[in-house]
C-alpha positions in Angstrom: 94.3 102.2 86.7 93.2 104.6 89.7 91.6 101.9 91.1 94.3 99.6 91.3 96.5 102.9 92.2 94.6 103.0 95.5 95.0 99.4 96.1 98.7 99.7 95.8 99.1 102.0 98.1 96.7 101.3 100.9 97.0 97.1 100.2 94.0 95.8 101.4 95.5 92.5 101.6 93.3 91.6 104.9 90.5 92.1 107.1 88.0 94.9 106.0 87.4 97.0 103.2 84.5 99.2 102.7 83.1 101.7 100.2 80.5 103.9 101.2 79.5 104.5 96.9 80.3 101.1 96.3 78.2 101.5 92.4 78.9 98.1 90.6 81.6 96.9 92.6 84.2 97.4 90.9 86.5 98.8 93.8 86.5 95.7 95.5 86.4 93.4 92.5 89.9 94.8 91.1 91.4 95.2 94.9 90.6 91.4 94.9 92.6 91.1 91.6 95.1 92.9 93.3 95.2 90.6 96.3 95.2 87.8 94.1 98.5 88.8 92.1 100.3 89.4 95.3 99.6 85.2 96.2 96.7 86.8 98.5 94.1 84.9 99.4 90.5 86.7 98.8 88.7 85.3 101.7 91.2 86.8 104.5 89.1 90.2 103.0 85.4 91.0 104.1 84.0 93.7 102.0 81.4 95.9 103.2 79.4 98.7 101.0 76.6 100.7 100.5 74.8 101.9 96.9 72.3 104.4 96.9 70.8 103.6 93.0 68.8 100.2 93.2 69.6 98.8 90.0 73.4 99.3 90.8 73.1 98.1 94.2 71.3 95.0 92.5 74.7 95.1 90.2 76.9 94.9 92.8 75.8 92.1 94.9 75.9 89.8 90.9 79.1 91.1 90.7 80.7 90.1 93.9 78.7 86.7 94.2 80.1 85.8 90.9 83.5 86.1 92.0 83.6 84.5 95.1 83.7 87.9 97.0 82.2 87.6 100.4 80.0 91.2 101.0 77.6 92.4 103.2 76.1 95.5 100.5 72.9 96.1 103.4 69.7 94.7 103.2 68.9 97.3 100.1 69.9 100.3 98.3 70.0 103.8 100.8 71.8 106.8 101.4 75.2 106.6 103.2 74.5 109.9 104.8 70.7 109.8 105.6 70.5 105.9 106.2 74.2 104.3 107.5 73.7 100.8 107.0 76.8 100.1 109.0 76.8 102.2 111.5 79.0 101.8 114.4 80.8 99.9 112.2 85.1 99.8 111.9 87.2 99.0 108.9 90.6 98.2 108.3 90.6 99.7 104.9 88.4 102.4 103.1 88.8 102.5 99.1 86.1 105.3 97.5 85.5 107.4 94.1 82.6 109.3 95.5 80.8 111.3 93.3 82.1 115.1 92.8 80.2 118.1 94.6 77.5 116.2 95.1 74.0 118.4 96.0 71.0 117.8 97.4 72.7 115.3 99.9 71.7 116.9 102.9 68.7 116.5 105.3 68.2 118.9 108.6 68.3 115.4 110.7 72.0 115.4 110.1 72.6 118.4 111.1 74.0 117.4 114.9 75.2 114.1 113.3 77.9 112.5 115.1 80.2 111.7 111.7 80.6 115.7 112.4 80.3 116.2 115.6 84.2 116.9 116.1 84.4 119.3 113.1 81.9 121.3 111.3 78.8 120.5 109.5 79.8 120.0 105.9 78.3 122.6 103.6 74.9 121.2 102.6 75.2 122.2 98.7 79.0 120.0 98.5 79.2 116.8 100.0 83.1 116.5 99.3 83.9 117.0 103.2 80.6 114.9 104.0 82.3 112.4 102.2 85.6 112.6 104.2 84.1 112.7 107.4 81.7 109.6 106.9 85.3 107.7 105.7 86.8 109.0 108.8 83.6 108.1 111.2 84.5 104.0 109.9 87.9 103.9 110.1 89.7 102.0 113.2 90.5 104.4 115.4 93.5 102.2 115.8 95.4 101.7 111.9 92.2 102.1 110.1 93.8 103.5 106.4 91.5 105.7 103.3 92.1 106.1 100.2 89.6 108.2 97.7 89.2 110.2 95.0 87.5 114.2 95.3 87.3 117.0 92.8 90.0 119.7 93.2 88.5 122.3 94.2 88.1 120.6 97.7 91.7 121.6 98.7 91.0 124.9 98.3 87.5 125.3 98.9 87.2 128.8 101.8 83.9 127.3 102.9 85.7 124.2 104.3 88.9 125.2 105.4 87.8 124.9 109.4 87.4 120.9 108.5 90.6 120.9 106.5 92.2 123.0 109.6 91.2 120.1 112.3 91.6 116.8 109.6 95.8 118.5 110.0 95.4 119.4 113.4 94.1 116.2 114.5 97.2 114.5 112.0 95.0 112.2 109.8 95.8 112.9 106.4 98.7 111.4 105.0 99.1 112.1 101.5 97.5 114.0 99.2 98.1 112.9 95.6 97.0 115.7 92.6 96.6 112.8 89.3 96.8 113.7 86.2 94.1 114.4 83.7 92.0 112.5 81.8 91.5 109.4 83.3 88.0 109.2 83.5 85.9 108.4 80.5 82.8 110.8 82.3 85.4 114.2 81.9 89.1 115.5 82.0 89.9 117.1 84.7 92.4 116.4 87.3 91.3 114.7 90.5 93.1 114.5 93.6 93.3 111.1 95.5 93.7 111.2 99.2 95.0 109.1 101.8 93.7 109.3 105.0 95.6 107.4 108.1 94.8 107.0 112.1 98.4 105.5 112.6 100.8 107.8 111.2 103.4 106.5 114.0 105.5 104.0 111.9 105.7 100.1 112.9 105.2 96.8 111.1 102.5 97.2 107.7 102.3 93.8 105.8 106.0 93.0 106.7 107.3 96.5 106.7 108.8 98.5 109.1 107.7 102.0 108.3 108.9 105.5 109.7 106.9 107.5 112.2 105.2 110.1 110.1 103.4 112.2 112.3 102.8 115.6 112.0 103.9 115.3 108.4 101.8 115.0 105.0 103.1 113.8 101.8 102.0 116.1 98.7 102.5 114.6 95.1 101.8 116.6 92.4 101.5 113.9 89.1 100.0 116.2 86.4 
């Protein structure tokens, strides 16, 4: 359901998508459903991803060669934050469940890292705001859209409020979206899904004229 939550909103109905903790799959396998349902057509999308766990990685590619789903996954299993298999690579969409506070995620090579070189170093024992920034980094700088899920603590967290101060600043979140609990098999707790945006300007999306948004962000509280 969160999955195909995303999907609604962001519609990946063409052109890129990529998930940076791509696990099994299973991201772009029910976007593609998604697609399908709306008389898409699946190969207009190319899906890019990364998966740090070997077996999963292996996972993913069965799952996605099974359906038809074309993917470039990287030669192997790595690291999206120590080893960025598609670096200097642009996406039209993003779609991501990352996993929650991750530690041990830093290495002192990434410390000057240009994913961060327009904000602050995320904290090295929370890779929440590593995560953002590493969506951001891959997103057109044109209409590139991001949609993810983080724990909810990272809307609050004082340790990162300079990065939250200059992701508002710099006008690229457009909604934050607090989702009610239990959802997950893995735990209760609420999550919060964010939606990040580099054209918040308004103009044609998939036949529809939106607004200009800028300088605003919509918060939906669905607990």
């Amino acid at each position: 359901d969160v999955v195909q939550l995303i999907a609604t909103l962001i519609e990946p109905y063409d052109g890129t998508l990529y998930d940076p903790c791509c696990g099994s799959g299973g991201m772009f396998i029910q976007s593609a459903d998604l697609v399908k349902s709306k008389q898409g057509d699946i190969n207009r999308i190319n899906v890019y991803g990364q998966e740090k766990d070997a077996a999963t990685y292996r996972l993913a590619k069965m799952n996605l060669a099974l359906r038809g789903i074309s993917h470039n996954l990287g030669g192997t299993n790595d690291s999206s934050f120590t080893h960025d298999l598609h670096k200097g690579l642009y996406f039209n969409y993003i779609m991501a469940n990352p996993p929650f506070n991750l530690k041990g995620w830093y290495d002192d090579n990434l410390k000057n890292d240009a994913r961060w070189a327009d904000y602050v170093t995320p904290l090295d024992s929370n890779a929440n705001y590593a995560w953002i920034l590493h969506i951001l980094s891959h997103l057109k700088p044109r209409d590139g859209v991001a949609g993810f899920l983080l724990a909810n603590g990272s809307l609050n967290d004082s340790d990162t409020l300079a990065i939250r101060q200059k992701l508002i600043e710099n006008d690229k979140v457009e909604s934050i979206i607090v989702l009610p609990r239990e959802l997950f098999i893995t735990t209760d707790i609420s999550v919060t899904l964010w939606i990040l945006n580099q054209n918040k300007k308004g103009g044609n999306y998939h036949g529809r004229n939106l607004r200009n948004r800028e300088g605003e962000i919509l918060f939906i509280d669905l607990r």
